[in-house]
N, CA, C and O atoms as CSV, one atom per row, in Angstrom:
chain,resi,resn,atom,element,x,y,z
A,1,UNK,N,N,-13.861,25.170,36.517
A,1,UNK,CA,C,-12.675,24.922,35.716
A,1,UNK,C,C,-12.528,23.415,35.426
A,1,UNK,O,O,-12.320,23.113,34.251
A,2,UNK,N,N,-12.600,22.531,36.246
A,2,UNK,CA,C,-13.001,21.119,36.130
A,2,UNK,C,C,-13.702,20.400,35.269
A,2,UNK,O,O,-13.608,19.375,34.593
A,3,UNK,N,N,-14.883,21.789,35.653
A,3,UNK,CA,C,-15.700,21.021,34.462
A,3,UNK,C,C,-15.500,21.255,32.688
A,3,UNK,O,O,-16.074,20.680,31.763
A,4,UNK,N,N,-14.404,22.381,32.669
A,4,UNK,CA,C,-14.088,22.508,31.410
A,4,UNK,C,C,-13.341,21.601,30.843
A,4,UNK,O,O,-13.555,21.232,29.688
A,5,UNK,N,N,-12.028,20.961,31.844
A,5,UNK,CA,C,-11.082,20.414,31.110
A,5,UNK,C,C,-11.792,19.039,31.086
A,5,UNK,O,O,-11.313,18.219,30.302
A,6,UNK,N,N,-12.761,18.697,31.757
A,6,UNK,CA,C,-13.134,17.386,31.669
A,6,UNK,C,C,-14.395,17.355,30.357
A,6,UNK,O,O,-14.461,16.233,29.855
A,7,UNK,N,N,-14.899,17.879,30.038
A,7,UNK,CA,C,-15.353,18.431,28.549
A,7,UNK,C,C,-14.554,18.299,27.720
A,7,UNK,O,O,-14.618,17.301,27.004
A,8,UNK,N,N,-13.434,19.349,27.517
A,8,UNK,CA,C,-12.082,19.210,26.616
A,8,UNK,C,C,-11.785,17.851,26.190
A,8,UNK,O,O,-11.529,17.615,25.010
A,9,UNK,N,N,-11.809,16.758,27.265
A,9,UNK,CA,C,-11.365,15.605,27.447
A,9,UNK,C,C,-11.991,14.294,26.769
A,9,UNK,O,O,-11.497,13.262,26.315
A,10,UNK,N,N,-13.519,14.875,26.923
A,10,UNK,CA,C,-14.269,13.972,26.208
A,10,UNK,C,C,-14.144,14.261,25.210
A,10,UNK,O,O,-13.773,13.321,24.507
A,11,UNK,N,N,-14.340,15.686,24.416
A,11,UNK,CA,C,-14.022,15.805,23.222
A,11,UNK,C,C,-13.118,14.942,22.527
A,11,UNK,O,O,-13.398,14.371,21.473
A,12,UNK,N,N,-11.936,14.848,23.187
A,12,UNK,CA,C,-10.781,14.809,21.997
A,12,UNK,C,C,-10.656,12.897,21.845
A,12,UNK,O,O,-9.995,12.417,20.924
A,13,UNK,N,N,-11.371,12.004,22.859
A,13,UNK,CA,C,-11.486,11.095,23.057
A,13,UNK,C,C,-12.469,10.737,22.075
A,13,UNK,O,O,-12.311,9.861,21.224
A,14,UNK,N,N,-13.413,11.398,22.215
A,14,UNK,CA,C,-14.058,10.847,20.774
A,14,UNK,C,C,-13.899,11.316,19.545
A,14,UNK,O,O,-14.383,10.762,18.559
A,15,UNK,N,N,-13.101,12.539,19.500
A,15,UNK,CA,C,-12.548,12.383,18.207
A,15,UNK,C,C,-11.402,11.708,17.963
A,15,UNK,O,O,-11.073,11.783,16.780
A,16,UNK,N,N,-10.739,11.134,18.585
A,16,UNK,CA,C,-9.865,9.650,18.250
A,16,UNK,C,C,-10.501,8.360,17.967
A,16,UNK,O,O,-9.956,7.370,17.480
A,17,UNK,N,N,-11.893,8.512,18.383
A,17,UNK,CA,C,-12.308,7.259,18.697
A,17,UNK,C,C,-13.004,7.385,16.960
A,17,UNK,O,O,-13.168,6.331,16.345
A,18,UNK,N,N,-13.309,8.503,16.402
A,18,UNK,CA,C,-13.953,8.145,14.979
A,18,UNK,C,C,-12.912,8.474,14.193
A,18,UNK,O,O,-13.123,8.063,13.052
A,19,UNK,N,N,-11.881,9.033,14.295
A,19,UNK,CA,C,-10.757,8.875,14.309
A,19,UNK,C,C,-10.141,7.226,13.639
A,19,UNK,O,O,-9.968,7.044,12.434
A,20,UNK,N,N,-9.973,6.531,14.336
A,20,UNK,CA,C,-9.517,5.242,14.845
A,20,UNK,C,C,-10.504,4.509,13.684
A,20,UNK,O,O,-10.079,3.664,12.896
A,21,UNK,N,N,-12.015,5.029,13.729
A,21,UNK,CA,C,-12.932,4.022,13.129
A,21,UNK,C,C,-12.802,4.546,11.910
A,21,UNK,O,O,-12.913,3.727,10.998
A,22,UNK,N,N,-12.579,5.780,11.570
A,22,UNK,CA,C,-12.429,5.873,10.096
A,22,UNK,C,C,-10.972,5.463,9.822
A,22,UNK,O,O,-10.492,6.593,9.725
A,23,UNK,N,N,-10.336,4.949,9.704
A,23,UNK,CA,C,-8.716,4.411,9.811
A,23,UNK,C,C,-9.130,3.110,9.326
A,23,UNK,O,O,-9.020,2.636,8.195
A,24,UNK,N,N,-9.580,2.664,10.284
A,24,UNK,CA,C,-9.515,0.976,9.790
A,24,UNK,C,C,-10.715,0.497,9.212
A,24,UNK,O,O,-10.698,-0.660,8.791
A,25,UNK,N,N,-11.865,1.232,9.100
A,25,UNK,CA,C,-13.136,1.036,8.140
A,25,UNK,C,C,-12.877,1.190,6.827
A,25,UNK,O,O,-13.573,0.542,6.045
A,26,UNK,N,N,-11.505,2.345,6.140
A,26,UNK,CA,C,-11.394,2.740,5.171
A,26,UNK,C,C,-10.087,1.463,4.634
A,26,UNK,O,O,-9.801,1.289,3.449
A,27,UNK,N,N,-9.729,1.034,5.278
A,27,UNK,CA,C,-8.507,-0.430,5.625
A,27,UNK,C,C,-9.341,-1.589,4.923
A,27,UNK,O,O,-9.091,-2.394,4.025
A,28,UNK,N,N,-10.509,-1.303,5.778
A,28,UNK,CA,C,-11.110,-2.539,5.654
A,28,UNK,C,C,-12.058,-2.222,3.744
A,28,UNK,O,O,-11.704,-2.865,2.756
A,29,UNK,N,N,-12.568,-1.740,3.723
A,29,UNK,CA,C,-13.174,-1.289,2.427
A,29,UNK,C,C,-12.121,-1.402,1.216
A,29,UNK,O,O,-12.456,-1.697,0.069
A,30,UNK,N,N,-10.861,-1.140,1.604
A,30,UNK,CA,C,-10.286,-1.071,0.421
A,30,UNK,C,C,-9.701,-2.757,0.393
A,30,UNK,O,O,-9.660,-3.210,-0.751
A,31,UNK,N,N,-9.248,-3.728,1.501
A,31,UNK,CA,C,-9.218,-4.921,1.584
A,31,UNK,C,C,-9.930,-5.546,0.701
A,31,UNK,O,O,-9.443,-6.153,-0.252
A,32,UNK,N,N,-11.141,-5.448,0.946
A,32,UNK,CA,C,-12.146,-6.253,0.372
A,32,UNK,C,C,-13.215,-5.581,-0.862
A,32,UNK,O,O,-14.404,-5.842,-1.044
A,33,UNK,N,N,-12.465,-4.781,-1.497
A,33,UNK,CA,C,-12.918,-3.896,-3.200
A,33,UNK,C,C,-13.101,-4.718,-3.915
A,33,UNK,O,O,-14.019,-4.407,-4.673
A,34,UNK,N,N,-12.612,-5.899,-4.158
A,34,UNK,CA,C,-13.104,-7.259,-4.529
A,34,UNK,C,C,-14.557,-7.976,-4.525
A,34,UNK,O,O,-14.977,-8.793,-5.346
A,35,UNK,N,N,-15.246,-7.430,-3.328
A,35,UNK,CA,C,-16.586,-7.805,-3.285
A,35,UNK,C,C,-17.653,-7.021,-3.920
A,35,UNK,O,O,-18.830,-7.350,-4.065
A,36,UNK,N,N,-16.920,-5.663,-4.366
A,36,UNK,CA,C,-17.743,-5.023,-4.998
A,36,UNK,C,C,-18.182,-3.945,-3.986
A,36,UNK,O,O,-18.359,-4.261,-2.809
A,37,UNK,N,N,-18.379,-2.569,-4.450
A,37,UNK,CA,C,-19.000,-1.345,-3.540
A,37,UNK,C,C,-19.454,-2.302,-2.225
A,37,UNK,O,O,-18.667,-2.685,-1.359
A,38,UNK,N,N,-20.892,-2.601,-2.267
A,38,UNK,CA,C,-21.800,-2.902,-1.031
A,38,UNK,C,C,-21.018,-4.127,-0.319
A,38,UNK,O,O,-21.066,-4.117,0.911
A,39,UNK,N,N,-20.321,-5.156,-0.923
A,39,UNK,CA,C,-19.687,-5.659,0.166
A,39,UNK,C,C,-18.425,-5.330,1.008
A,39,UNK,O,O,-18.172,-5.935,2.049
A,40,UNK,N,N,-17.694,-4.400,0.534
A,40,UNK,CA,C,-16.894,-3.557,0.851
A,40,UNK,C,C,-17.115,-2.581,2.191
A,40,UNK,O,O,-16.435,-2.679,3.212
A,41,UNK,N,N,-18.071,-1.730,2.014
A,41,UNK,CA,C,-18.772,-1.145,3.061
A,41,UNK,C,C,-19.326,-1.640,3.946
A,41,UNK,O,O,-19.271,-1.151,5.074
A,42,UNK,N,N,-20.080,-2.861,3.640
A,42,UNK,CA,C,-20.673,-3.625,4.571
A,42,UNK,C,C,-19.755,-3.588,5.981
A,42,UNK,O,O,-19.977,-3.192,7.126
A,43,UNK,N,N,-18.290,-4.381,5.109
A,43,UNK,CA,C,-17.322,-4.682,6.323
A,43,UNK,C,C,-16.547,-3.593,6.704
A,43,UNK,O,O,-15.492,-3.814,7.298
A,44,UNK,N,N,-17.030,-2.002,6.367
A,44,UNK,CA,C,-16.285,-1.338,6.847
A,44,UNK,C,C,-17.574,-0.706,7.960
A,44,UNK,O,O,-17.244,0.162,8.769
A,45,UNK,N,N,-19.022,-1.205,7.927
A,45,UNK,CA,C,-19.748,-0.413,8.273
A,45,UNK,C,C,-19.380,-1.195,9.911
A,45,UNK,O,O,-19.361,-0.490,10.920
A,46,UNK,N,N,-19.077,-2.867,9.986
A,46,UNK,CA,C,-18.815,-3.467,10.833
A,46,UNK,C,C,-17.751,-3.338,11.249
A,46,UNK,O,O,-17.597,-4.005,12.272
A,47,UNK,N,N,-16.595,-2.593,10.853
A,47,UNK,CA,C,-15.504,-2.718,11.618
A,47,UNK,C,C,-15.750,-0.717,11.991
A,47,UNK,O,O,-15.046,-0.474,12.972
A,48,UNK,N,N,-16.088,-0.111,11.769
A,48,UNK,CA,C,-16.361,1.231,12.278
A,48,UNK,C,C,-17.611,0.951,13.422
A,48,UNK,O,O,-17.728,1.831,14.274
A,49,UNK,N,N,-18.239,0.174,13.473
A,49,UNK,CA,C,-19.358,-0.116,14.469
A,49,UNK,C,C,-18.256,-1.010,15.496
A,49,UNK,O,O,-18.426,-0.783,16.693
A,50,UNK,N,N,-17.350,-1.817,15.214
A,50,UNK,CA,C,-17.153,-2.516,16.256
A,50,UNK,C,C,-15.789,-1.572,17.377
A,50,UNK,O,O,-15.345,-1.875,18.485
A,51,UNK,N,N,-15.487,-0.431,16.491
A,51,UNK,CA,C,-14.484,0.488,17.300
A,51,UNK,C,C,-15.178,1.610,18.171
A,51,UNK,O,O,-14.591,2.544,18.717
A,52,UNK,N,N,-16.714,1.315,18.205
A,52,UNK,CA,C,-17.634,2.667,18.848
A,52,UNK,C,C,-17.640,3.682,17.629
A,52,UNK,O,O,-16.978,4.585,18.141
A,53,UNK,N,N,-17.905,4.067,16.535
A,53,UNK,CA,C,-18.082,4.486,15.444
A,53,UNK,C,C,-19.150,4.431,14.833
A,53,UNK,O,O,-19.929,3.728,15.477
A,54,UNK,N,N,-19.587,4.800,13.937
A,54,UNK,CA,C,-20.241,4.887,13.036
A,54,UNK,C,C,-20.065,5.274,11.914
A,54,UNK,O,O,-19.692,6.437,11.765
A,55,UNK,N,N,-20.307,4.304,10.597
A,55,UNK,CA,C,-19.971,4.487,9.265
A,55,UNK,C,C,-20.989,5.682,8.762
A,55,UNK,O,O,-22.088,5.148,8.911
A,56,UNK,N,N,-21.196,6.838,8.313
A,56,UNK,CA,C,-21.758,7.823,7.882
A,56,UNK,C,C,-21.368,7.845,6.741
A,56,UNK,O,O,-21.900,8.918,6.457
A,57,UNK,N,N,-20.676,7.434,5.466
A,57,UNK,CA,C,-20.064,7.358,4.241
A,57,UNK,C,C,-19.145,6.914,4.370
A,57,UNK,O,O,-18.140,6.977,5.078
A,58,UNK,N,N,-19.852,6.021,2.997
A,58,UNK,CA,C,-19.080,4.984,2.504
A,58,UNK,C,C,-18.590,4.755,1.065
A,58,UNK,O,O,-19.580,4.207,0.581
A,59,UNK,N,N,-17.641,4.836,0.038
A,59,UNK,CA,C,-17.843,5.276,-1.393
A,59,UNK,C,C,-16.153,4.514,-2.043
A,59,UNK,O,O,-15.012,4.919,-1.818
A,60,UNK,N,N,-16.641,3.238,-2.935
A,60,UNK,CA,C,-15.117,2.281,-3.024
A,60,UNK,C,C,-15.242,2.793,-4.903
A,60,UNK,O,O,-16.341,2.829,-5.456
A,61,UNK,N,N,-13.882,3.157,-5.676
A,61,UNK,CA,C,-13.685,3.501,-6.998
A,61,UNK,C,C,-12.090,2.844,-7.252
A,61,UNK,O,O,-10.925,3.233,-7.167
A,62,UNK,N,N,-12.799,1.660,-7.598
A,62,UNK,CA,C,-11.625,0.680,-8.051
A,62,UNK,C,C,-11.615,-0.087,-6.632
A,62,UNK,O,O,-12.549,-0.562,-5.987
A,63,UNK,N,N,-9.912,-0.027,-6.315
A,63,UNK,CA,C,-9.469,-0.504,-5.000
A,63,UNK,C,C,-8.597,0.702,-3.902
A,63,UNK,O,O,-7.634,0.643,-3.136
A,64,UNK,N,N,-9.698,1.901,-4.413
A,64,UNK,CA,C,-9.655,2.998,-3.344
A,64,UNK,C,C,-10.670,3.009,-2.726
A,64,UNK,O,O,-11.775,2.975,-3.267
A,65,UNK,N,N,-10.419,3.073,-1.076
A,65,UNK,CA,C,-11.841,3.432,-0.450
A,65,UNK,C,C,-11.585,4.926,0.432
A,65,UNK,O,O,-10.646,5.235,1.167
A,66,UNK,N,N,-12.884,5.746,0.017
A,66,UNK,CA,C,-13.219,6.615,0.839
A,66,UNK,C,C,-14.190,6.732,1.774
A,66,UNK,O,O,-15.272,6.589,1.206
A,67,UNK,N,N,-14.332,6.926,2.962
A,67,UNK,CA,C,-14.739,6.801,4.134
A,67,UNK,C,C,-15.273,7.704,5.751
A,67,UNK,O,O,-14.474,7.810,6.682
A,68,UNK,N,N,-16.187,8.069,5.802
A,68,UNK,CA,C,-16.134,8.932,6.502
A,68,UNK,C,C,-17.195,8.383,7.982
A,68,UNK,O,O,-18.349,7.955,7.991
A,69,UNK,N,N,-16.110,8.652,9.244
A,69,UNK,CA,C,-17.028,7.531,10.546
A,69,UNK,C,C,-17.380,9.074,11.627
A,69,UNK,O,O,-16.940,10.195,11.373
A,70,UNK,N,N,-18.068,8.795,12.557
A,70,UNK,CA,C,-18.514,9.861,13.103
A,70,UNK,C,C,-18.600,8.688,14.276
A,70,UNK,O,O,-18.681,7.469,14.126
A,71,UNK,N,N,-18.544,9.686,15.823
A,71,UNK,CA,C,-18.660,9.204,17.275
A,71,UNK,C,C,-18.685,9.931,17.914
A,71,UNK,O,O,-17.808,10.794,17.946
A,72,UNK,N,N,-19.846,9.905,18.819
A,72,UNK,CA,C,-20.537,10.882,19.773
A,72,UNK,C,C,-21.740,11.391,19.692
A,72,UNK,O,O,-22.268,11.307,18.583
A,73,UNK,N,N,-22.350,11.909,20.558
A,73,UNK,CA,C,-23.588,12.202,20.021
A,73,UNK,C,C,-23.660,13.692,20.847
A,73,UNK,O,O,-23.137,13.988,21.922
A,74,UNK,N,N,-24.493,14.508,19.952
A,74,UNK,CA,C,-24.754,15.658,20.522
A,74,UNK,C,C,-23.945,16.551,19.973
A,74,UNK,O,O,-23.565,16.686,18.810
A,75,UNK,N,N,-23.553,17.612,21.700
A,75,UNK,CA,C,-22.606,18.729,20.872
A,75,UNK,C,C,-21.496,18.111,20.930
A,75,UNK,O,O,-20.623,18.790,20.391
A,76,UNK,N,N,-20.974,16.795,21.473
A,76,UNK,CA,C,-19.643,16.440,21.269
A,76,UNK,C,C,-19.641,14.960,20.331
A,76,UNK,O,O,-19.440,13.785,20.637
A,77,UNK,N,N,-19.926,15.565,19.220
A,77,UNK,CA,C,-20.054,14.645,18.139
A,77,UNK,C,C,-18.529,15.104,16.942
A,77,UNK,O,O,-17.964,16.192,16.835
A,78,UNK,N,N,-18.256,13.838,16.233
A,78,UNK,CA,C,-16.719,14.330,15.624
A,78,UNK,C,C,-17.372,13.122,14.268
A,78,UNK,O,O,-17.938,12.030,14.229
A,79,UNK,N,N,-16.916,14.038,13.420
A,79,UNK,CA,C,-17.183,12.769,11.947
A,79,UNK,C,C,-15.429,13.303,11.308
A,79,UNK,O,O,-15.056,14.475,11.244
A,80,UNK,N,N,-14.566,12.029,10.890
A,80,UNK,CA,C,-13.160,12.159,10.261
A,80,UNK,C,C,-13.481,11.093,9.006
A,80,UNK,O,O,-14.194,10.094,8.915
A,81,UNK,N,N,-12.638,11.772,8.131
A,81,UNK,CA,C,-12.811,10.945,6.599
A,81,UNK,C,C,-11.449,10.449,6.515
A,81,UNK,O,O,-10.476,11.023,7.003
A,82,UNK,N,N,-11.432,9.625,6.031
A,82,UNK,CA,C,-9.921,8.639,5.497
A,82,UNK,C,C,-10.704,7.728,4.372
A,82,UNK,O,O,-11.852,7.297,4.268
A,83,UNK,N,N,-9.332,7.641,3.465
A,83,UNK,CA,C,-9.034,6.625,2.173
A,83,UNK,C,C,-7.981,5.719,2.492
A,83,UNK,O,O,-7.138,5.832,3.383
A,84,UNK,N,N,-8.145,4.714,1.574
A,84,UNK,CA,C,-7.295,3.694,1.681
A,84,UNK,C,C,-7.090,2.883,0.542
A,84,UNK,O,O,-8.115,2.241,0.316
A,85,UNK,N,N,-6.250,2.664,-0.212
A,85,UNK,CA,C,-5.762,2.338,-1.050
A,85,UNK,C,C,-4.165,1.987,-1.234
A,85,UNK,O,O,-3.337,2.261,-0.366
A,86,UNK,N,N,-3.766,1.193,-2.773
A,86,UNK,CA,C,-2.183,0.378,-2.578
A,86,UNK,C,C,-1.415,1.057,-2.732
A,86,UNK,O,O,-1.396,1.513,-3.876
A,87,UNK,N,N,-0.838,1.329,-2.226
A,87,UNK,CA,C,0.698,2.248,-2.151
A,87,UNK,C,C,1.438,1.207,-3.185
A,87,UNK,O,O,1.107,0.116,-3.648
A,88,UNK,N,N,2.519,1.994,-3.326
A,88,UNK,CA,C,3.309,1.524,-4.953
A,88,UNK,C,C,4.210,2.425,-5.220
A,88,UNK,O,O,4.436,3.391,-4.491
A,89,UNK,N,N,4.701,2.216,-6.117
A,89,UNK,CA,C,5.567,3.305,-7.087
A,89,UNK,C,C,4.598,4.606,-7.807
A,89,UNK,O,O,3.586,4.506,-8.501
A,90,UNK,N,N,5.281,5.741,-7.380
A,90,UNK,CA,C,4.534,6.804,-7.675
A,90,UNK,C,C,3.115,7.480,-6.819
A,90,UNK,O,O,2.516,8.498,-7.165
A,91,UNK,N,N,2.764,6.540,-5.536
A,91,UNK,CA,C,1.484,6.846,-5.033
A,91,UNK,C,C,1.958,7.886,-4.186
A,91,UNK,O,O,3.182,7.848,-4.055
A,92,UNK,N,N,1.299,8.946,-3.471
A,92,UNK,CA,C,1.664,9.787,-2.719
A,92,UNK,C,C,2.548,9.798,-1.463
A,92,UNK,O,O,2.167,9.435,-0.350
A,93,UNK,N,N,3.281,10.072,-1.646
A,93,UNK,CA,C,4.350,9.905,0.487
A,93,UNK,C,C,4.926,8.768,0.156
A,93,UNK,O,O,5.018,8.135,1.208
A,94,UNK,N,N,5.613,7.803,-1.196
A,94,UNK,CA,C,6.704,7.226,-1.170
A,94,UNK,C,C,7.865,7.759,-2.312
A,94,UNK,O,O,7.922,8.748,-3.043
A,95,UNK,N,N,8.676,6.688,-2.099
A,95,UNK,CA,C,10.323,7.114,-3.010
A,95,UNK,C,C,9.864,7.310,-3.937
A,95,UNK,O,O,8.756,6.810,-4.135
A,96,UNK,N,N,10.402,8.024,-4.828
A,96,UNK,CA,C,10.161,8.014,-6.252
A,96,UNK,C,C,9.123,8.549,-6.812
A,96,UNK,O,O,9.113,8.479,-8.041
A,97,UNK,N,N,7.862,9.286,-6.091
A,97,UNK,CA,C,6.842,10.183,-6.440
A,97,UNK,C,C,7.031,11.891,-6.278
A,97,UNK,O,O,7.828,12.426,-5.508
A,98,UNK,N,N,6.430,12.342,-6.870
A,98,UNK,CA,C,6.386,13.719,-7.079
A,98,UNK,C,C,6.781,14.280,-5.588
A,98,UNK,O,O,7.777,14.981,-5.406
A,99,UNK,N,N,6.001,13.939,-4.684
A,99,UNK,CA,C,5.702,14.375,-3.616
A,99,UNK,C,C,7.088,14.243,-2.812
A,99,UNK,O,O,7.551,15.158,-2.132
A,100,UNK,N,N,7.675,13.013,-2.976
A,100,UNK,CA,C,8.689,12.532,-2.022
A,100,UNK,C,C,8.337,11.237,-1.136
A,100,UNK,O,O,7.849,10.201,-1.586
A,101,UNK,N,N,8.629,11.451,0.027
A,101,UNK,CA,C,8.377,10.949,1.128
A,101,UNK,C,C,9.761,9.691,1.216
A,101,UNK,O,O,9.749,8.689,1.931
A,102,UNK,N,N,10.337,9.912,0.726
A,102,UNK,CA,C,11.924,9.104,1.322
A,102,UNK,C,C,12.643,9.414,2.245
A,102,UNK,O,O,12.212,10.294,2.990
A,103,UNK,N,N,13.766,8.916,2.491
A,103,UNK,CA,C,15.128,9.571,4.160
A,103,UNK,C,C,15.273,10.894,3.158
A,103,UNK,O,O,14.762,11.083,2.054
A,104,UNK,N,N,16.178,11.758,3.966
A,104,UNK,CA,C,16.508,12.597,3.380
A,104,UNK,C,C,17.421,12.255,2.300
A,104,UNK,O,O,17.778,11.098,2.080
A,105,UNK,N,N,17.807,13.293,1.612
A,105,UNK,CA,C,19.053,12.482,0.507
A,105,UNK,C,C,19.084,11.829,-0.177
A,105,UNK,O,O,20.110,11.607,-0.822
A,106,UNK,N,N,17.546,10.978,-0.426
A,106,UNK,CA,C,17.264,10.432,-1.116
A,106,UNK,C,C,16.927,10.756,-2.876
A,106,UNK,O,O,17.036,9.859,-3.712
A,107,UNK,N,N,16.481,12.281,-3.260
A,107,UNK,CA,C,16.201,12.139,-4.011
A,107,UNK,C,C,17.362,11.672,-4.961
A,107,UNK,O,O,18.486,11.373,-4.556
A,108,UNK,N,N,16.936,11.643,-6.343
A,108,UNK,CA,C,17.437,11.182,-7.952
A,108,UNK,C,C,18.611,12.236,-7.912
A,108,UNK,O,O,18.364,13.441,-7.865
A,109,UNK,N,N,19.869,11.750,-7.931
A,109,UNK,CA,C,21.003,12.767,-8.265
A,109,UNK,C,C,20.607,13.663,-9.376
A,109,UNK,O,O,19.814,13.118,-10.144
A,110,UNK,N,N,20.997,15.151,-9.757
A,110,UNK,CA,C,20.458,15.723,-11.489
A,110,UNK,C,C,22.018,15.163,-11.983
A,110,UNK,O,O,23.090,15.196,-11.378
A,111,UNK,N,N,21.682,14.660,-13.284
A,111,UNK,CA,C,23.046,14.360,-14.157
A,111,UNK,C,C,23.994,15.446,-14.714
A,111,UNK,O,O,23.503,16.459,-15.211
A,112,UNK,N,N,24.843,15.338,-14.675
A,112,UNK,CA,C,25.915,16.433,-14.706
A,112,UNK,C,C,26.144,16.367,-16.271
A,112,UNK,O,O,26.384,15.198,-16.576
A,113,UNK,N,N,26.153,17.039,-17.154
A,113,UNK,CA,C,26.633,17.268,-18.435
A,113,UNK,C,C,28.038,17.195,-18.585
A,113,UNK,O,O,28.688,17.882,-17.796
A,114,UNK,N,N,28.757,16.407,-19.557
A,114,UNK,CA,C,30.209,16.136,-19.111
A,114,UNK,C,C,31.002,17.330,-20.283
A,114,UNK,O,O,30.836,16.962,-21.446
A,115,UNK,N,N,31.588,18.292,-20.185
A,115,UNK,CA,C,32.231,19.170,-21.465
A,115,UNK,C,C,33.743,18.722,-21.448
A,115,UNK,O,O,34.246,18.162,-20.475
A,116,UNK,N,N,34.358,18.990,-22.499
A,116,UNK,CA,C,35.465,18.628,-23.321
A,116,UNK,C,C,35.321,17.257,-24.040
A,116,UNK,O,O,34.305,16.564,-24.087
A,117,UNK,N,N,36.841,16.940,-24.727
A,117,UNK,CA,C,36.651,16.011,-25.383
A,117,UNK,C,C,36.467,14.393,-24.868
A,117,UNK,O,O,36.267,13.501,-25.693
């Protein structure tokens, strides 16, 4: 039984850990979209290598980066994808987009039609 939960354990540790590296590799790629695809990745291939990671895909369109890091080896191997790009007006999960993502109560009052004279 021991030896299960301590299995379980490693698992989920390294899937945080590529986790973690795809997070801030895809941070870092979209930072530096400026350098162009290959320098972009470069520094995401180094900041996913320096969290115990590994960059396995790498792919920048504009100043979005998509990203995918993998950690572990074997049968307890975990690969997680993350993007990263500028949040703004209208981007997904803030005020004022389709989606939402404000306090509650926030949305746009609907305007009331006013009748009589």
């Amino acid at each position: 039984m021991f030896g299960v939960v301590l299995a379980l354990g490693q698992a989920v540790v390294i899937r945080h850990r590529a986790a973690g590296g795809a997070d801030l590799a895809a941070l870092a790629a979209a930072d530096h979209w400026t350098e162009g695809s290959a320098g972009a990745c470069a520094r995401a291939e180094r900041i996913a290598e320096e969290t115990g990671a590994r960059l396995v895909r790498c792919v920048v369109v504009g100043d979005v980066s998509d990203v995918t890091a993998a950690a572990g080896r074997g049968p307890f191997t975990a690969e997680v994808r993350a993007r990263a790009g500028p949040g703004g007006p209208g981007a997904a999960g803030t005020p004022g987009s389709p989606e939402g993502g404000g306090p509650p109560g926030s949305e746009e009052p609907q305007k009331r039609r006013r009748e009589g004279p």
